[in-house]
C-alpha positions as CSV (number, residue, x, y, z in Angstrom):
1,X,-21.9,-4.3,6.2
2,X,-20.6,-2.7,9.4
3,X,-20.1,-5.3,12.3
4,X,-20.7,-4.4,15.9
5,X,-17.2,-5.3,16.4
6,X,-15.5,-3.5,13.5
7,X,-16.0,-0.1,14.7
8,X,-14.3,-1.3,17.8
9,X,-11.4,-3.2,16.0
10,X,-10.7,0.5,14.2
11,X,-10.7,2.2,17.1
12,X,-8.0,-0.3,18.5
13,X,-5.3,0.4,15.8
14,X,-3.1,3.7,16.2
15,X,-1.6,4.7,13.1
16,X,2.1,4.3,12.2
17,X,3.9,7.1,10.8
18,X,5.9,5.5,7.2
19,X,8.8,3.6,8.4
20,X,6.8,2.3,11.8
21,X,4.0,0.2,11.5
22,X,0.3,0.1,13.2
23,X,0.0,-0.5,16.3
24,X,-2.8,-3.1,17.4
25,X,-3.8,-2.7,20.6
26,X,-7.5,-5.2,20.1
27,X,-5.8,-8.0,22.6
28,X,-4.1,-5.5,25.2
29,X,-5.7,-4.8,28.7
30,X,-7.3,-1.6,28.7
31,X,-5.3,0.0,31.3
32,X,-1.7,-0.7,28.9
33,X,-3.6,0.9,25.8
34,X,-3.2,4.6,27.5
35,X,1.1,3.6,27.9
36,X,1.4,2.0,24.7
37,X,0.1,4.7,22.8
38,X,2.0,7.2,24.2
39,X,5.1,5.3,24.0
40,X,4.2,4.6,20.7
41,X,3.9,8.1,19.6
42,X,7.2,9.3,21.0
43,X,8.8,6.3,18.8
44,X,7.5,8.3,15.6
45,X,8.5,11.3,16.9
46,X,12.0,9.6,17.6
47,X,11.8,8.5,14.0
48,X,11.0,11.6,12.4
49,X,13.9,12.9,14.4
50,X,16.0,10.8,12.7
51,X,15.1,10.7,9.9
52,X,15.8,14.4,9.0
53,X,19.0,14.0,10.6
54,X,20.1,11.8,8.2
55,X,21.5,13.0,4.5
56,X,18.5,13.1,2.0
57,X,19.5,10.8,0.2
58,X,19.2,7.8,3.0
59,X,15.8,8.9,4.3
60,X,12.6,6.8,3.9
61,X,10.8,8.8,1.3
62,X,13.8,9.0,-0.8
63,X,14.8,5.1,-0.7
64,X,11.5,2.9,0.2
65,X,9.2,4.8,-0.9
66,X,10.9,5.9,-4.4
67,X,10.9,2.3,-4.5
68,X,7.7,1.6,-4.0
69,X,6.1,4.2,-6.5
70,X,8.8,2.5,-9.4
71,X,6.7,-0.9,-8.6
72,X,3.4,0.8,-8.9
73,X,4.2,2.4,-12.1
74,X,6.3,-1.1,-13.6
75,X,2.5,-2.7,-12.8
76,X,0.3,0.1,-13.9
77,X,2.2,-0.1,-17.3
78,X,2.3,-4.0,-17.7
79,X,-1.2,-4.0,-16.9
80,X,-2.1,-1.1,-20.1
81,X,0.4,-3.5,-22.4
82,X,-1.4,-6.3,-21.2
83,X,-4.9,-4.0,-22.5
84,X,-3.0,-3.5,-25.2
85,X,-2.2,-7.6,-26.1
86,X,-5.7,-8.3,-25.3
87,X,-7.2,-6.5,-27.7
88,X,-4.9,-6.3,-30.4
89,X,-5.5,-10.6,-30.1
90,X,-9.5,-9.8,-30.1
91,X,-9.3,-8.0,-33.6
92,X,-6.6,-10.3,-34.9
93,X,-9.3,-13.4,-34.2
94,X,-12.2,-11.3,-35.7
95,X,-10.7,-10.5,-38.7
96,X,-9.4,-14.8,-38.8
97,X,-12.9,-15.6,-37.7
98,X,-14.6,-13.3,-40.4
99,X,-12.6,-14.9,-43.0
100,X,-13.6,-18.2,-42.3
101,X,-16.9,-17.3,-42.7
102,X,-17.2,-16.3,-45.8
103,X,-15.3,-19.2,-47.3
């Protein structure tokens, strides 16, 4: 279900690097998109620069993104209890529902 227009949007958006977002350049004049990028680049650069200046324990991967990976695996694990619940409560109402049968 490719659009005409969605291969250009793509083509618009220069990755970010971590800590520095996208950048969207789908609204900029054509002849900014050459300056932007470059400036754009040289702002990860900067960023990796300073990032591994600083002690390991205060960088990105070691703060935000240990972080983020705790959240994914708090969800990943409420989601299997939630399995869990779900069909511990379908077996619970089989075995009630079998019983009333027979009766």
């Amino acid at each position: 279900m490719n659009k005409p227009y969605d291969k250009q949007i793509k083509e618009d958006i220069v990755e970010g690097y971590k800590g520095i977002m996208d950048l969207d350049l789908t609204y900029v004049e054509e002849k900014l998109k050459k300056q932007l990028t470059e400036q754009h680049m040289k702002d990860i650069a900067n960023y990796k620069e300073e990032q591994y200046n600083l002690e390991p324990r205060l960088r990105y991967e070691n703060t935000i993104e240990r972080v983020r990976k705790i959240h994914l695996f708090d969800i990943e694990e409420r989601r299997k209890r939630n399995e869990i619940q779900i069909e511990e409560r379908r077996k619970y109402n089989e075995i009630y529902n079998s019983r009333l049968k027979t009766k």
